[in-house]
ROTOR-418459 format. One record per residue (C-alpha): x, y, z; residue number from 1; residue in one letter. Coordinates in nm, 2 decimals, padded with zeros to 4 digits. Layout:
<recs>
+--------+--------+--------+-----+-----+
!      u !      v !      w !   n ! res !
+--------+--------+--------+-----+-----+
!      X !      Y !      Z ! NUM !   A !
...
+--------+--------+--------+-----+-----+
</recs>
This chain:
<recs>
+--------+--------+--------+-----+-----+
!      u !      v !      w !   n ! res !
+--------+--------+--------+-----+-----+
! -03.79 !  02.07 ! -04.75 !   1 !   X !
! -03.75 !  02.36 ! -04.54 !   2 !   X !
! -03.89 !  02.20 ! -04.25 !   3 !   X !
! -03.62 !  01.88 ! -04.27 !   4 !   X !
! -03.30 !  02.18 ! -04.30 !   5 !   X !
! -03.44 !  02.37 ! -03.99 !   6 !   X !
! -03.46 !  02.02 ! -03.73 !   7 !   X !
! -03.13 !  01.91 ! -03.88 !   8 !   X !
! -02.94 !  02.25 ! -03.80 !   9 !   X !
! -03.16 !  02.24 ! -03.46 !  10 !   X !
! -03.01 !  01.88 ! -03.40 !  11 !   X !
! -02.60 !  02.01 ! -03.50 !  12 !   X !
! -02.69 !  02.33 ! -03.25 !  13 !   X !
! -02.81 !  02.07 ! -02.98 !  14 !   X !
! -02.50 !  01.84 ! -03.01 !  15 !   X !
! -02.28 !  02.11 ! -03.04 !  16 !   X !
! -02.41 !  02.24 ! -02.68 !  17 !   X !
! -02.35 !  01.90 ! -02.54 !  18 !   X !
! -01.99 !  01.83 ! -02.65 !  19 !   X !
! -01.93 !  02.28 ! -02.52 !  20 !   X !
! -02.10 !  02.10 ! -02.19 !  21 !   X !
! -01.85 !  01.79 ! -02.19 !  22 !   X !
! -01.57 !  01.99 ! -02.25 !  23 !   X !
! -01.66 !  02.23 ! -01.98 !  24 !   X !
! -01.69 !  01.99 ! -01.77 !  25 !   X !
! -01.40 !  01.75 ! -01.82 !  26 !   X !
! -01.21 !  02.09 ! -01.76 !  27 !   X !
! -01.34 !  02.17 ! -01.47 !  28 !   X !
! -01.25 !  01.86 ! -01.35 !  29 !   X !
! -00.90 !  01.86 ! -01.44 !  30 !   X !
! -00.88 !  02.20 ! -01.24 !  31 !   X !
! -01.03 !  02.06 ! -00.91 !  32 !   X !
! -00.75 !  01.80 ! -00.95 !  33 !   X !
! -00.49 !  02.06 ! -00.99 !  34 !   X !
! -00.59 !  02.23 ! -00.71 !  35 !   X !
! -00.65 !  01.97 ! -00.49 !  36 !   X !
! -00.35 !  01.74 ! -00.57 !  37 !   X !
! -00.26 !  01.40 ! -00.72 !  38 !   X !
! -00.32 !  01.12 ! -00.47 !  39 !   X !
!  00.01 !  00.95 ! -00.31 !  40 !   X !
!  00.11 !  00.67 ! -00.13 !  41 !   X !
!  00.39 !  00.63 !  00.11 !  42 !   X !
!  00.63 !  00.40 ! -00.03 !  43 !   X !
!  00.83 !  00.26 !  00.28 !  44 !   X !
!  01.18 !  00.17 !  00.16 !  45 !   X !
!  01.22 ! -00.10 !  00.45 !  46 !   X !
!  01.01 ! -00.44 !  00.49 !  47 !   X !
!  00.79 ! -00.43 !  00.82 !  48 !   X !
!  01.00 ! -00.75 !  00.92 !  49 !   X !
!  01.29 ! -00.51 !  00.94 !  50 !   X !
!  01.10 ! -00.30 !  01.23 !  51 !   X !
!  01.20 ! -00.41 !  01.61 !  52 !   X !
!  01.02 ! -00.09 !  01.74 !  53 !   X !
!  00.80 !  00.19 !  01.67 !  54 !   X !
!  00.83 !  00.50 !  01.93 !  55 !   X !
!  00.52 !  00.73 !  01.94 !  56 !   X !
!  00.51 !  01.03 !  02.08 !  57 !   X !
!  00.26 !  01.30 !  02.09 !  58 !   X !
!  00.19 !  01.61 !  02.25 !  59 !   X !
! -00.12 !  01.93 !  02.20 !  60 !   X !
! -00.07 !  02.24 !  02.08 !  61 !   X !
!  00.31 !  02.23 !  02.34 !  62 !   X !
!  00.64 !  02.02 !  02.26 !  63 !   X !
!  00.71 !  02.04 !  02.63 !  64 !   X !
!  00.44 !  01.85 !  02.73 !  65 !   X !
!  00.53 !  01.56 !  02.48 !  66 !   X !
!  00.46 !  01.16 !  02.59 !  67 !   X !
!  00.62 !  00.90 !  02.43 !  68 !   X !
!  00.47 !  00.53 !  02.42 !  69 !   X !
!  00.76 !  00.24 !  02.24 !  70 !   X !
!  00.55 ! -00.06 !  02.08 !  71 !   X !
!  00.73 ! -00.39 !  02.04 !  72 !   X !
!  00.45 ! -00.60 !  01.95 !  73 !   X !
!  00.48 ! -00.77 !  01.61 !  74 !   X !
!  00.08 ! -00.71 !  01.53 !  75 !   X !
!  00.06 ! -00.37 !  01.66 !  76 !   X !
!  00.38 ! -00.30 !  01.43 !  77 !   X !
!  00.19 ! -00.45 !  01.16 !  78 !   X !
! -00.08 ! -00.28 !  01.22 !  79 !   X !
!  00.10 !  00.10 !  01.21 !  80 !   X !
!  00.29 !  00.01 !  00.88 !  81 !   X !
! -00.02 ! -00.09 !  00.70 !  82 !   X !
! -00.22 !  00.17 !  00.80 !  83 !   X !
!  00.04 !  00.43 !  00.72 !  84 !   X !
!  00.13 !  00.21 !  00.32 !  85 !   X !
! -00.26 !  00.23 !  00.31 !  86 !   X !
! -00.32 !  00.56 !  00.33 !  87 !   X !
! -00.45 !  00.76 !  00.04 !  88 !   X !
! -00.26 !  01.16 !  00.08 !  89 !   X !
! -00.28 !  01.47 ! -00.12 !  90 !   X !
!  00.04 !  01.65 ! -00.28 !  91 !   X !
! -00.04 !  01.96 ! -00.11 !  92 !   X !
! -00.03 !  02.08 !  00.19 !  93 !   X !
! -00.29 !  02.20 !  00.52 !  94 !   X !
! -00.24 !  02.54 !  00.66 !  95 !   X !
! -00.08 !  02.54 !  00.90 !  96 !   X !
! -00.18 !  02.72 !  01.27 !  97 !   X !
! -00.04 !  02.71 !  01.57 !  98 !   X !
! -00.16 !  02.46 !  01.91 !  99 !   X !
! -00.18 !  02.19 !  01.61 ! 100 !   X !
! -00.23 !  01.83 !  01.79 ! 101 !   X !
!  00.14 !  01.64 !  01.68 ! 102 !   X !
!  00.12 !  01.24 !  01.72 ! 103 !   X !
!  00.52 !  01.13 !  01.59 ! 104 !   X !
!  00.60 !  00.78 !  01.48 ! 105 !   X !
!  01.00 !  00.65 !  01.51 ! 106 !   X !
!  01.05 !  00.30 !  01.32 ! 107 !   X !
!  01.38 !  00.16 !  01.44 ! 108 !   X !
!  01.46 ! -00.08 !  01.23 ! 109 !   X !
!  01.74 ! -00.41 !  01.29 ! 110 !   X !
!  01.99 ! -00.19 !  01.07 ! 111 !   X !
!  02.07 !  00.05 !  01.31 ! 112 !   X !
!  01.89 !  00.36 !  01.11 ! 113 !   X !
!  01.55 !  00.49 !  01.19 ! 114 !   X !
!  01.23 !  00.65 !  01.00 ! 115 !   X !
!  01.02 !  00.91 !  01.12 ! 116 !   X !
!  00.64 !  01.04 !  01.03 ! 117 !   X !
!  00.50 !  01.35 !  01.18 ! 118 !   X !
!  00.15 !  01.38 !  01.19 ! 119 !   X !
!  00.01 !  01.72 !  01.27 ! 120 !   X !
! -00.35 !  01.77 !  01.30 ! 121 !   X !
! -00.56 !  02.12 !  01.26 ! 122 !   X !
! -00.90 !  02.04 !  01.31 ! 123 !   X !
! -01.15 !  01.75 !  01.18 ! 124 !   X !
! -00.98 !  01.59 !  00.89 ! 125 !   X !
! -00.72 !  01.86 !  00.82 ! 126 !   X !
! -00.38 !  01.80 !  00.88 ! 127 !   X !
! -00.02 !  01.72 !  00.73 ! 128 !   X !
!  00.20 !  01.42 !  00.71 ! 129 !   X !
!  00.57 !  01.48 !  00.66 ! 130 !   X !
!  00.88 !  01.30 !  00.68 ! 131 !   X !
!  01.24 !  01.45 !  00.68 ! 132 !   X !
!  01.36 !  01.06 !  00.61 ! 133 !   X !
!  01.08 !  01.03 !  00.32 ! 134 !   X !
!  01.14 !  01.35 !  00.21 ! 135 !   X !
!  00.76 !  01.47 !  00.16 ! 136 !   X !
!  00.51 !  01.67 !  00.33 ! 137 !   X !
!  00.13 !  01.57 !  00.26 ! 138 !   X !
! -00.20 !  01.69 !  00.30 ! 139 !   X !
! -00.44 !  01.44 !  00.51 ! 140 !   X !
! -00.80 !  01.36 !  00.59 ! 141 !   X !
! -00.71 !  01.08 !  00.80 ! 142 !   X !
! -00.72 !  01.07 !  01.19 ! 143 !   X !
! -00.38 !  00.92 !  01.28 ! 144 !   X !
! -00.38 !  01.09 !  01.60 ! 145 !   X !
! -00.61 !  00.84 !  01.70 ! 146 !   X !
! -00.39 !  00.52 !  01.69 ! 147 !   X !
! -00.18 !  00.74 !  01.99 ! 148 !   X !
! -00.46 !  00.61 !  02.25 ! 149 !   X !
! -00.62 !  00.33 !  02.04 ! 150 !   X !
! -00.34 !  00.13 !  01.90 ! 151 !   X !
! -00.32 ! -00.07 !  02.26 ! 152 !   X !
! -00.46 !  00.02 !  02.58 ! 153 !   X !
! -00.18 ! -00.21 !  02.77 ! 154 !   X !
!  00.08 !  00.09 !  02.60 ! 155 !   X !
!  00.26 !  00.32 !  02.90 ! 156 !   X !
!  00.26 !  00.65 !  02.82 ! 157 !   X !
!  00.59 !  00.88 !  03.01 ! 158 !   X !
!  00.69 !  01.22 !  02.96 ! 159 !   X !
!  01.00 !  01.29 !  02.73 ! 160 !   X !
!  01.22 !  01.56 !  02.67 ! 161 !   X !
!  01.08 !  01.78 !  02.33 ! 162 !   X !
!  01.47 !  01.67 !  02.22 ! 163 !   X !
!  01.40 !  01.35 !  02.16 ! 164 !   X !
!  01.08 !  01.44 !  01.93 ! 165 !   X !
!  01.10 !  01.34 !  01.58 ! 166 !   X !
!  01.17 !  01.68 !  01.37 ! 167 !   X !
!  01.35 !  01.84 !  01.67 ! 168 !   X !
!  01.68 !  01.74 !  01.49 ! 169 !   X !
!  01.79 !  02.14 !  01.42 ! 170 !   X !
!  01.63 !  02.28 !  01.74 ! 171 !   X !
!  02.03 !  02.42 !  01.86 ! 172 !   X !
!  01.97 !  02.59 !  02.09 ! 173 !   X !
!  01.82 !  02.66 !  02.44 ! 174 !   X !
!  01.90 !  02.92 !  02.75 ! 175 !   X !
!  02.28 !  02.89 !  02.76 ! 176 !   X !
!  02.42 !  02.71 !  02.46 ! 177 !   X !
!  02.38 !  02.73 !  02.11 ! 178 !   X !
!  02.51 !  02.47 !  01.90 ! 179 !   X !
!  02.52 !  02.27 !  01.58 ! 180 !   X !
!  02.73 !  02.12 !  01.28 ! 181 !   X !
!  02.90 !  02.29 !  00.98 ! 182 !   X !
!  02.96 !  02.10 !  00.71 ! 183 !   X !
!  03.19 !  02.13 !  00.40 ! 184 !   X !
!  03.05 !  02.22 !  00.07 ! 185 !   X !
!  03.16 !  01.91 ! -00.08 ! 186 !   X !
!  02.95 !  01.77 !  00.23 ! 187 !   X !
!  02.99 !  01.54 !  00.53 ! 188 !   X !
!  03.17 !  01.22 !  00.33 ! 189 !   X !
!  03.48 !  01.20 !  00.19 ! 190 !   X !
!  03.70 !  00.90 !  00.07 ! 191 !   X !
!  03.83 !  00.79 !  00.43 ! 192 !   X !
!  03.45 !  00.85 !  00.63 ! 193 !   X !
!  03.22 !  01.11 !  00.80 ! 194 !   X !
!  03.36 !  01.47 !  00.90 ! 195 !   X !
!  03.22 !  01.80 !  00.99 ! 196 !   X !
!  03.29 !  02.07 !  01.24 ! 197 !   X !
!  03.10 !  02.04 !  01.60 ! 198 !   X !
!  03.02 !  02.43 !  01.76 ! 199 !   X !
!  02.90 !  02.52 !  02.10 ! 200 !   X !
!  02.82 !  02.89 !  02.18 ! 201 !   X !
!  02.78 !  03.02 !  02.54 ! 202 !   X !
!  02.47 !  03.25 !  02.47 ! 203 !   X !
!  02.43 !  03.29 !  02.84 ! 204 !   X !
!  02.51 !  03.52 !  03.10 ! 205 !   X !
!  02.78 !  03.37 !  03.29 ! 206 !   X !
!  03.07 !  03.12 !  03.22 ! 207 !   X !
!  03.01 !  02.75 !  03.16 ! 208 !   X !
!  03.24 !  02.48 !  03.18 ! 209 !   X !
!  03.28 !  02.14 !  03.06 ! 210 !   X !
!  03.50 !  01.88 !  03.22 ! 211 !   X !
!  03.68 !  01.68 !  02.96 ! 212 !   X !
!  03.46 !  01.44 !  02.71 ! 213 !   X !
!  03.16 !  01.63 !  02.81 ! 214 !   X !
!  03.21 !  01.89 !  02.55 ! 215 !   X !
!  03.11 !  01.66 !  02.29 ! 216 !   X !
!  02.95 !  01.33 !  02.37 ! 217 !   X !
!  02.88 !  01.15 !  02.02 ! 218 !   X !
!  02.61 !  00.82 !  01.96 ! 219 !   X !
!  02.67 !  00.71 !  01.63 ! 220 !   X !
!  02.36 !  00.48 !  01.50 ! 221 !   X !
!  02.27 !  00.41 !  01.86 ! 222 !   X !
!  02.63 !  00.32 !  01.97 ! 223 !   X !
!  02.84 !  00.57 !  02.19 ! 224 !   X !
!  03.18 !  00.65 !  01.98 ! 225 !   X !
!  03.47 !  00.74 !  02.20 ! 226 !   X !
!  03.56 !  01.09 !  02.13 ! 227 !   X !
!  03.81 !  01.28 !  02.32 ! 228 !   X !
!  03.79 !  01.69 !  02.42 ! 229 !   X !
!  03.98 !  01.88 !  02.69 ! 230 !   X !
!  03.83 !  02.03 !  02.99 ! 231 !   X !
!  03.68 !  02.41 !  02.86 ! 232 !   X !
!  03.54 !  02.69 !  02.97 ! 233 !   X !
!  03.35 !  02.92 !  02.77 ! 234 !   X !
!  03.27 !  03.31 !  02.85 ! 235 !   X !
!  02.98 !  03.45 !  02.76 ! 236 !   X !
!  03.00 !  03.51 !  02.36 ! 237 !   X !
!  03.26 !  03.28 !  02.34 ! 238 !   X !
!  03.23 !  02.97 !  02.09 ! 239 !   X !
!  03.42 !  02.66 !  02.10 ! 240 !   X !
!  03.48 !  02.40 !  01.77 ! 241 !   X !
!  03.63 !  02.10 !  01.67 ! 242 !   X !
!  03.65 !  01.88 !  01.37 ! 243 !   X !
!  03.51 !  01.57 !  01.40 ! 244 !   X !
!  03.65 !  01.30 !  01.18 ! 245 !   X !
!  03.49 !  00.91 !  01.20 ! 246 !   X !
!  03.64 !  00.63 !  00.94 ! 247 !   X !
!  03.49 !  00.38 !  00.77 ! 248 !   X !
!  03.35 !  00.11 !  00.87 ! 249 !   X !
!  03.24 !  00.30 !  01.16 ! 250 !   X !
!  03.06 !  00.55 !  01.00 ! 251 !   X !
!  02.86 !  00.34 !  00.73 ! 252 !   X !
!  03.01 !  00.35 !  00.35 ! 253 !   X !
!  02.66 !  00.30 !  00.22 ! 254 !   X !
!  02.31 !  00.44 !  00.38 ! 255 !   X !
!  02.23 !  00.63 !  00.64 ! 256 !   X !
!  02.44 !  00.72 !  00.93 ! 257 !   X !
!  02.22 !  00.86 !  01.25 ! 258 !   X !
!  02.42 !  01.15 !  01.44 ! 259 !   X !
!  02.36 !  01.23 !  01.82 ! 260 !   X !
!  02.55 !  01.51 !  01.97 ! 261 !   X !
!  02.53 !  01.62 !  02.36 ! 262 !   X !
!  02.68 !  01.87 !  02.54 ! 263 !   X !
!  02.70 !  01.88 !  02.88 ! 264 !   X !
!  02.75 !  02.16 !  03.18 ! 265 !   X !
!  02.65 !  02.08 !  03.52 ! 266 !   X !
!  02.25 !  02.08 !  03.46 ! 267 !   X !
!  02.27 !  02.23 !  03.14 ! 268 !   X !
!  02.25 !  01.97 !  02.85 ! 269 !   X !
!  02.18 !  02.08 !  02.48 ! 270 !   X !
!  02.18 !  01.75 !  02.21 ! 271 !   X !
!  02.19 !  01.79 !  01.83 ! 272 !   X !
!  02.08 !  01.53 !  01.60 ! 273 !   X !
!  02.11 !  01.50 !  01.22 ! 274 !   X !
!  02.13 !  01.21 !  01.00 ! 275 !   X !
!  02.35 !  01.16 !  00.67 ! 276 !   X !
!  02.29 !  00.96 !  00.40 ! 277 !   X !
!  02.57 !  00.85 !  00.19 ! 278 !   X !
+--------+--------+--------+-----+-----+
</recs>
């Protein structure tokens, strides 16, 4: 009798170690997941038959030395808007160094609006996917720098000015002029359209001047809108504004509306860009 107690305690003891080892475990799994983040998928909010072009740019480690590359083909558009819906990414984040290798992806679409992906990469499957028009920043294993020179051989690649980049839309400011957009604390709509306040700073260290509509040239979802300014002249120091008011249906009621501000002085030229959706 005493022999049957002692193997049916040893048997409890031995179960009981297993399900401490299961539950050790299964926690220990549920950390790694924490730490290494839930798996996400881009969900594109446009149809790829709504895509007439995809710009790519890229550049290593400099924005000056950025190339740009435009794809029009249907099947190599296809082929960048599965790959990107395809990919599995992590909800956290690579750290981040500097010389990272930046490969940038611009889908126009027939709308008007645009969406763009930034890929930077910082080293062998280590690198970050974000998106100011998605609104996320992920953590990827993918090499999506790759499609820059395999995506299509026929592709021509041509320098572009580090404006133009995707993500450059707050970079305000360069040798002479410092500028950028205030914006109401209610925001930029209103009932009657689109308005904020357009500032240029001469941060130089002589006087620029502007001849009249140079000031403040405006492209409003890839269209020019007419926008008037007198001829100025700014000392160093001195900062010029102006309210900027465009009605519906110009501006769009509903979606996004793509900003592109330039101001020009004899070789100087400083662009903002910003998009607002409604």
């Amino acid at each position: 009798m005493k022999r049957k107690v002692t193997i049916i305690k040893y048997k409890k003891e031995n179960e009981m170690k297993k399900i401490t080892a299961l539950i050790f475990a299964l926690i220990l799994t549920l950390g790694l997941v924490g730490c290494n983040g839930k798996t996400v998928n881009i969900d594109f909010p446009f149809e790829v038959e709504d895509v007439e072009s995809v710009e790519m740019y890229h550049y290593d480690g400099v924005p000056a030395s950025a190339e740009k590359k435009v794809v029009v083909a249907e099947s190599d558009i296809k082929t960048l808007y599965d790959m990107f819906k395809g990919l599995s990414l992590k909800d956290k984040t690579a750290e981040e160094t500097a010389g990272a290798d930046v490969t940038s992806f611009r889908f126009n679409l027939s709308d008007g609006t645009s969406y763009d992906l930034i890929y930077a990469c910082y080293g062998a499957k280590n690198g970050n996917l974000k998106s100011e028009s998605g609104d996320f920043e992920y953590f990827t294993s993918a090499d999506i720098g790759s499609y820059w020179n395999n995506l299509n051989n026929e592709l021509e690649a041509t320098p572009v000015n580090e404006s133009e980049l995707p993500g450059e839309e707050s970079t305000s400011q360069n040798d002479t002029l410092q500028i950028g957009i205030r914006k109401a604390t209610a925001g930029v709509y209103d009932e009657e359209g689109l308005k904020f306040t357009w500032s240029v700073e001469n941060i130089g260290d002589y006087s620029v001047s502007f001849d009249k509509n140079m000031i403040a040239q405006i492209v409003l979802n890839g269209e020019d809108y007419a926008f008037e300014t007198e001829a100025v002249t700014l000392e160093p120091g001195e900062a010029y504004s102006v309210d900027i008011s465009i009605p519906y249906p110009v501006a769009r009621q509903n979606g996004t509306n793509n900003v592109k501000i330039t101001a020009t002085t004899g070789d100087t030229t400083a662009t903002y860009k910003e998009s607002f959706t409604h």
